[in-house]
C-alpha positions, -999 to 999 in steps of 0.1 A, spaced: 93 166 75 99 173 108 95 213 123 93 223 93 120 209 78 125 181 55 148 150 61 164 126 40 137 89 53 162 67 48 186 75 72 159 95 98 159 78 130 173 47 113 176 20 143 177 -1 128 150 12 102 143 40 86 115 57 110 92 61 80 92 25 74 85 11 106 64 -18 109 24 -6 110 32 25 94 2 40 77 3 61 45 -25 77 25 -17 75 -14 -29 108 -34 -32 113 -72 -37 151 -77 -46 157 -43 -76 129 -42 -71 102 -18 -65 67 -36 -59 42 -9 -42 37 24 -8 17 27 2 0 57 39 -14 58 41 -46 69 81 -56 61 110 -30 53 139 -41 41 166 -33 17 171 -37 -22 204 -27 -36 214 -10 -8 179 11 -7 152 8 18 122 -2 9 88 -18 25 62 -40 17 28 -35 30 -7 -42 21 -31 -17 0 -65 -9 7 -85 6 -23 -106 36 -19 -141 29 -5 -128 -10 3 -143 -23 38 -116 -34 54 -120 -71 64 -104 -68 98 -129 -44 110 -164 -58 100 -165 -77 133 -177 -57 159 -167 -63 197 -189 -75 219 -184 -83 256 -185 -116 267 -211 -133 286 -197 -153 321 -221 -164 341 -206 -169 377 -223 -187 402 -208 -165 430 -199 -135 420 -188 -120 450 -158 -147 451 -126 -147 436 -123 -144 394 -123 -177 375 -107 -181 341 -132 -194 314 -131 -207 284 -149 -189 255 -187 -203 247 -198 -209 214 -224 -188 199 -250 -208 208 -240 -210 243 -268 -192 255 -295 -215 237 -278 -245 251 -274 -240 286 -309 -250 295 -306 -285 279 -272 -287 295 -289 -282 330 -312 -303 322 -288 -331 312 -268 -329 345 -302 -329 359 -314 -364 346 -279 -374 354 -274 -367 393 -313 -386 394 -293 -418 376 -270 -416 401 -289 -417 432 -312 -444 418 -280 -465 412 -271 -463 450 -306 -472 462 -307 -501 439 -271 -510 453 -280 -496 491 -311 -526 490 -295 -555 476 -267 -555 504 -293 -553 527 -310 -581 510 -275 -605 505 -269 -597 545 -306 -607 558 -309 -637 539 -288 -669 550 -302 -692 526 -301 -690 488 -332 -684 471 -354 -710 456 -346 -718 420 -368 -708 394 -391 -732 376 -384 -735 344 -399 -718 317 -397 -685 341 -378 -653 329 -341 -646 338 -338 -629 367 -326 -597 367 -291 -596 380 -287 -613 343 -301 -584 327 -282 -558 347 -251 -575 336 -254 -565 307 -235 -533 297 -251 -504 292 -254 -489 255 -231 -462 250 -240 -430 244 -235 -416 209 -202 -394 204 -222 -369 178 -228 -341 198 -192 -338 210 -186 -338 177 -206 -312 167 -196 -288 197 -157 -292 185 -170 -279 151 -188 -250 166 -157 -245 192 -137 -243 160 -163 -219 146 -162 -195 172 -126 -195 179 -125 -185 137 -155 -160 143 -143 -145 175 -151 -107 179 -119 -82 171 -115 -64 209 -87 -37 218 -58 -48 191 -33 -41 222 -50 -60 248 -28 -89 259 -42 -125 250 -33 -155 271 -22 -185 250 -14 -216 259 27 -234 258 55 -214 250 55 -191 227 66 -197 191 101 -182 186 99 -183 147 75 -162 142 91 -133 153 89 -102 130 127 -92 116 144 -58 120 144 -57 83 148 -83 54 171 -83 25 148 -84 -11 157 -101 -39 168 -80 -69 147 -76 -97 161 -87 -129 152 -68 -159 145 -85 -194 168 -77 -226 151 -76 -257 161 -105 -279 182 -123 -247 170 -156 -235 172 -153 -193 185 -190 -192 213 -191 -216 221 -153 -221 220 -159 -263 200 -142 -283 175 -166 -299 140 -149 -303 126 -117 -297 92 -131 -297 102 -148 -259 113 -114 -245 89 -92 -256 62 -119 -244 80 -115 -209 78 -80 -211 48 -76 -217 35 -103 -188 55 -81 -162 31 -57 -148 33 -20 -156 49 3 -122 22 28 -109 39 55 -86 17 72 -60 26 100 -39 15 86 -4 14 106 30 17 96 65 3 123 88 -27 119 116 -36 153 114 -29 179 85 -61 196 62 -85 178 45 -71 166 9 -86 184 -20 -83 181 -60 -58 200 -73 -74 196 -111 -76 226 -132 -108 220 -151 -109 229 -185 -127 227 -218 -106 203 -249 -105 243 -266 -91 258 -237 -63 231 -230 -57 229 -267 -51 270 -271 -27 265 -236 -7 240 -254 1 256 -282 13 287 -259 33 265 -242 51 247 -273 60 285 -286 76 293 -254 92 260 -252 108 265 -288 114 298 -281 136 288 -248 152 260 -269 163 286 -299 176 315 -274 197 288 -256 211 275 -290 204 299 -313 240 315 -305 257 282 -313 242 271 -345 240 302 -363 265 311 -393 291 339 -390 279 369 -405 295 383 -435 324 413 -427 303 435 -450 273 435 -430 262 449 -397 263 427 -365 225 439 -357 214 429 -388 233 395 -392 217 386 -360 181 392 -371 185 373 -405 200 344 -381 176 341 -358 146 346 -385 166 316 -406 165 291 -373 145 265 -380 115 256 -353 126 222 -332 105 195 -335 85 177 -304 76 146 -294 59 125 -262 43 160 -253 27 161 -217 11 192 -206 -6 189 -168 -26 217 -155 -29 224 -119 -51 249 -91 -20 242 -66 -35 277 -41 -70 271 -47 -68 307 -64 -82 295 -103 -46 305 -117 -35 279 -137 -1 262 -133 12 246 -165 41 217 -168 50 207 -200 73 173 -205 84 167 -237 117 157 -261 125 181 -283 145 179 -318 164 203 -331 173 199 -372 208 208 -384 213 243 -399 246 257 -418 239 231 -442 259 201 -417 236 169 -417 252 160 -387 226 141 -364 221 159 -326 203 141 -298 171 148 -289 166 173 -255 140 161 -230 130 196 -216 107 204 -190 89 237 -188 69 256 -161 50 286 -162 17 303 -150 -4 331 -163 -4 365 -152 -37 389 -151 -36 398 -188 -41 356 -193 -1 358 -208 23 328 -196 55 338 -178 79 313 -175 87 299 -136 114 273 -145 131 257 -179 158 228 -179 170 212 -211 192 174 -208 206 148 -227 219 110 -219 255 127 -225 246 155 -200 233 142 -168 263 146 -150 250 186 -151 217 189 -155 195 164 -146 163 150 -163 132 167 -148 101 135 -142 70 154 -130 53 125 -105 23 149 -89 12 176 -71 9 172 -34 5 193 2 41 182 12 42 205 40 4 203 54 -1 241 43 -32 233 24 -11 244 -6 0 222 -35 38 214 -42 56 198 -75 68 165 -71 97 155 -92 124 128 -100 159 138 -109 176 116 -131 212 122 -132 244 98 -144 249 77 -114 211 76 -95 183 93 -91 164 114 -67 134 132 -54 129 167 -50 95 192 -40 90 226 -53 69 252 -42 55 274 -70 59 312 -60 48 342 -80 79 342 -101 102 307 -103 105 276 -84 115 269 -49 129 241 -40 117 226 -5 138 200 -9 165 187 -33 184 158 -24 214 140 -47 219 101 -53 
């Protein structure tokens, strides 16, 4: 949405992706107005032809690991700090523990040193006084000690470089998270593979055929497939909603008692068969003898119509206004039996019914739409996915999915006092 107005994402601003699939996008998923999680899209890309992203999820109440380090300014001691800045590396933790003992080392080892050049300073000045070789030694007397200072010097053991590597390496994985934007300065040239793409192309997901073998294409087994099946995991969709300012979310859950719900339901199967019969009623009823009145043909027609039969019955209850009037959605697939005596066999209608209750507690229907697989091409088949404040309003609206022939779609609707508005209501 954009002033006000909605837009179709996939093509919004689509150079060369979709605007509400950029890279670092963030989206807060909803069920019935109750944050789940927060999305953040990490690749878009395309699957037949339809953009899509990938991204990582982050549960409700889940610390995220990337921000459990805190930033802490590092410690550089300068000798002069009035000079010019000096690039240095970054200490290990226990930098500031070692620093005395590494003082003291360089310490002990400026001493060594100027003992060596004394010791070297006096024996020139020995070799050039003397003009005759010493005496030798009687035997039986200790080496001398040129002898011994021939000797090399034991080296020093290579364990503590090896240790500071492993706490370098320690740091360097430990190192405090800072500004995400700040530059970094790394050494060689940079890696030119590990560039993120414009977009990437998916891989189509193949679906499994009951009682087809994937490798073959034979049916041997339907043990295999429905195996498969049931290994793949089921598709949750969650409304999510990308917006850095907007009201804060709220339930949209009308509370009610197991009576209360039950009683609505009911209610709402009446006025669903009673839709289904008024829209059919005309169609299936038997021609009224010539002797009779047309009034009273009717009447004995529509009192002779059998009740349709329902099945997969979903009744959701909503507050949308924060108001305590209910907002009832019923999803079901209804079946209607033959009359005038013809067995013929009719398909079942998946019919989706919306209504509300006025001040007297009554229902008034808002919206009514009745499909079949052989009528798509007309009137789409209504999939309630959740309430949700499209628009920022504070105010709930319908999500739905419109199935038709050749696609499908997404379309919100705004409940008003008397039928559904549609916000916006795309095609394939």
């Amino acid at each position: 949405m954009m002033d006000g107005k909605f837009y179709d994402a996939s093509s919004y601003k689509a150079a060369p992706v979709p605007m509400a699939l950029d890279f670092g996008i963030v989206y807060e998923g909803f069920r019935t107005g109750v944050s789940q999680g927060v999305f953040t899209i990490t690749q878009p890309g395309q699957l037949n032809h339809t953009w899509i992203a990938e991204g990582k999820w982050l549960p409700a109440g889940a610390i995220d690991p990337t921000k459990q380090k805190k930033y802490a300014a590092p410690v550089i001691a300068d000798d002069d700090k009035d000079g010019r800045p000096v690039l240095h590396r970054r200490a290990p933790p226990e930098a500031d523990g070692g620093t005395e003992s590494k003082s003291s080392d360089k310490d002990k080892d400026k001493d060594k040193d100027k003992d060596k050049n004394g010791d070297t300073a006096k024996d020139q000045q020995k070799s050039t006084a003397a003009t005759s070789p010493p005496p030798a030694p009687p035997s039986g007397a200790p080496a001398p000690a040129e002898t011994a200072k021939a000797s090399p010097p034991p080296e020093s053991p290579k364990a503590p470089a090896s240790a500071s590597a492993t706490n370098a390496s320690a740091s360097k994985d430990e190192e405090p998270i800072g500004d995400p934007n700040r530059p970094r300065l790394r050494r060689g040239k940079p890696d030119t593979t590990q560039h993120e793409e414009p977009f990437a192309t998916f891989a189509p997901v193949t679906e499994v055929v009951p009682g087809v073998s994937a490798a073959s294409g034979a049916g041997k087994s339907d043990a295999t497939a429905k195996d498969s099946a049931a290994a793949a995991p089921p598709v949750v969709l969650i409304p999510a909603i990308s917006d850095a300012g907007g009201p804060d979310p709220r339930s949209y859950t009308y509370d009610l008692k197991p009576v209360e719900e039950a009683i609505y339901r009911n209610k709402m199967l009446e006025l669903a068969a009673t839709q289904l019969l008024g829209s059919t009623g005309t169609k299936q009823a038997s021609p009224a003898p010539k002797k009779v009145s047309a009034s009273r043909s009717a009447g004995k027609s529509a009192a002779k119509l059998p009740s349709p039969t329902f099945d997969n019955v979903t009744l959701r209850i909503f507050d949308l206004s924060s108001s305590n009037e209910p907002v009832l959605i019923l999803s079901a697939k209804a079946q209607l039996p033959a009359t005038g005596g013809s067995e013929t066999y009719a398909e079942p209608k998946e019919i989706t019914l919306i209504a509300r209750t006025n001040l007297e507690g009554e229902l008034r229907k808002l919206f009514f739409a009745q499909t079949d697989s052989r009528h798509l091409d007309v009137t789409p088949r209504m999939e309630l996915i959740d309430a949700v404040d499209a628009d920022g309003d504070g105010r709930g609206e319908l999500l739905f999915r419109r199935t038709f022939d050749d696609g499908s779609a997404y379309a919100i609707y705004r409940v008003t006092a008397d039928r559904l508005w549609p916000l916006y209501e795309p095609t394939p």
